[in-house]
N, C-alpha and C positions, 0 to 999 in steps of 0.2 A: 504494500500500500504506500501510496506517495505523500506527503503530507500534506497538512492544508497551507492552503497562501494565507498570508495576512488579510486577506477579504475575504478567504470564505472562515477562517479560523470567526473572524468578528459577527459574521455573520449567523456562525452555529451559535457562537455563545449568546446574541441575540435570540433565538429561536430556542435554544433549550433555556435560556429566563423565564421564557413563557409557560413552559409543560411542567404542572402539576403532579407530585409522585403518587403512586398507585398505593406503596406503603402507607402506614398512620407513623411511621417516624419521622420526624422532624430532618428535615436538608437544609443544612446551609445556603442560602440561595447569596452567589456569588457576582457582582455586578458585572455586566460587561463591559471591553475595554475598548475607550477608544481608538480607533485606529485609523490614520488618517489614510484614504484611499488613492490606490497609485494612481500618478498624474496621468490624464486623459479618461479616466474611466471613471464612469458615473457613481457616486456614490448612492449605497442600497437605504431607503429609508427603512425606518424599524416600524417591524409589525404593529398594527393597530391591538390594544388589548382589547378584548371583546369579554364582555360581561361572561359570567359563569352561568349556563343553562340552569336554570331550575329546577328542581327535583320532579320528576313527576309519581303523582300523588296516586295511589289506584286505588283512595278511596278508603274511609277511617274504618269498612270491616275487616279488613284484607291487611293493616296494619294494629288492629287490637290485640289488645293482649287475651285471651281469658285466665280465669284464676290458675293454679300451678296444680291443682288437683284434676282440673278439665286437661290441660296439657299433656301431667302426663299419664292419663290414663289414653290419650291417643297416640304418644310413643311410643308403648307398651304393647296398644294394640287391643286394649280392656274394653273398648267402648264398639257394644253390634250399633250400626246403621239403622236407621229407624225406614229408611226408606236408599233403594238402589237405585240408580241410571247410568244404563250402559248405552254409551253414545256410540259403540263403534258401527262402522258400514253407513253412521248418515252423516249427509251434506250438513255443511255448516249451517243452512235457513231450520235443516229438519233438528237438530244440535237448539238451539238457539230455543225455537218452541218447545221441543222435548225440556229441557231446562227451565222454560219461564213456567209450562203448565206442572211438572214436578212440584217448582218450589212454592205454585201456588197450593196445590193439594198439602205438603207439606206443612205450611205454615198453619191451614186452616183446619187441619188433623192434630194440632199442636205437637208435632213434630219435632225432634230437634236435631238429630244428625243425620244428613242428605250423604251418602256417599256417592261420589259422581264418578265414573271409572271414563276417561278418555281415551288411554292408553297410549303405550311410549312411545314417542317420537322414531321412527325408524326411517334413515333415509332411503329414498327412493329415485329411480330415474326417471325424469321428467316421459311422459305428461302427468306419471304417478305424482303427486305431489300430498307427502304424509305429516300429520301432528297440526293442522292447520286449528285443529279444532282446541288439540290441547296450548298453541299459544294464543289463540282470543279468548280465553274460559276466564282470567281474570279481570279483564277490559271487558267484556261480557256480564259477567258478575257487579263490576262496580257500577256501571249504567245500567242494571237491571232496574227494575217496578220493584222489584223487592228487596235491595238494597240495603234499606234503612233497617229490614227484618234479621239481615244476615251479620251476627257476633262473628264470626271470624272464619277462615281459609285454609287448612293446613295441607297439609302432604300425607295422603293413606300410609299406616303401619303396612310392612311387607304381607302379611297374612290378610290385607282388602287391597290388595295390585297395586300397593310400593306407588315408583313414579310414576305409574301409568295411573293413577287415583287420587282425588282429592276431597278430605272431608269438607261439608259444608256445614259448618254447626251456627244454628238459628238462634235467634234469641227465644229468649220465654214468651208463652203467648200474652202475659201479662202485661206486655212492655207498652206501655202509649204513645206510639211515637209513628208518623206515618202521613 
């Protein structure tokens, strides 16, 4: 490898100023160096800093907590399903209904644990195109009608299909809120 010239050297050091580490430890962030650029060649301006994206939000059920007893009796694997739906074989529109009318009967059954079985993502060669269903299910879930009803999101214990399943645990029918 050749090394860098004095303009592309100021240049990297410009551009890694900018990149954020992936670690949570702390980097010294080192300033870059001036460097006056050789005669006749235009000098590079320095990157615009652009605001940091925003976190996106998928919605305060999908980030709640429940108590530590609800948790980890769904680790464990302790907790049957009050109700199944196995989406596999349909189209995301049939997914989508299957889902909303579920979580109606569900809730009005006072129901509390939905297990939703989507199943694992497994790549395929195009025009097969697989797991569509299992990456909208959360964005799905947080713009639902039912929304407001649904306490939290987890990931199925191995013994109700692991990553290919996801609990859906409801709130109490008690809750007023709608």
């Amino acid at each position: 490898m050749r090394p860098l010239s004095p303009e592309e050297a100021a240049l990297w050091a410009r551009v890694t100023a900018t990149i954020a580490p992936l670690s949570r430890e702390k980097v010294s962030k080192q300033p870059a160096e001036d460097v006056a650029p050789e005669p006749g060649r235009t000098p590079v301006p320095s990157p615009p800093v652009l605001p940091r994206p925003a976190a996106v939000s998928r919605g305060p059920h999908l980030a709640a907590t429940l108590d530590g007893s609800w948790d980890k009796k769904l680790r464990s694997g302790d907790v049957e399903p009050d109700r199944v739906l196995d989406l596999h074989g349909m189209t995301l529109d049939r997914a989508w209904d299957a889902i909303d009318a579920n979580l109606e009967r569900a809730i009005g059954g006072g129901e509390r644990v939905v297990l939703l079985i989507t199943g694992h993502h497994r790549a395929g060669e195009p025009p097969v195109q697989r797991g569509k269903i299992r990456a909208a299910i959360h964005d799905w879930l947080a713009a639902s009608r039912h929304a407001p009803r649904i306490a939290a999101v987890r990931g199925a214990h191995r013994r109700h299909g692991g990553g290919g399943s996801l609990y859906i645990i409801l709130r109490r029918k008690s809750w007023s809120g709608r």
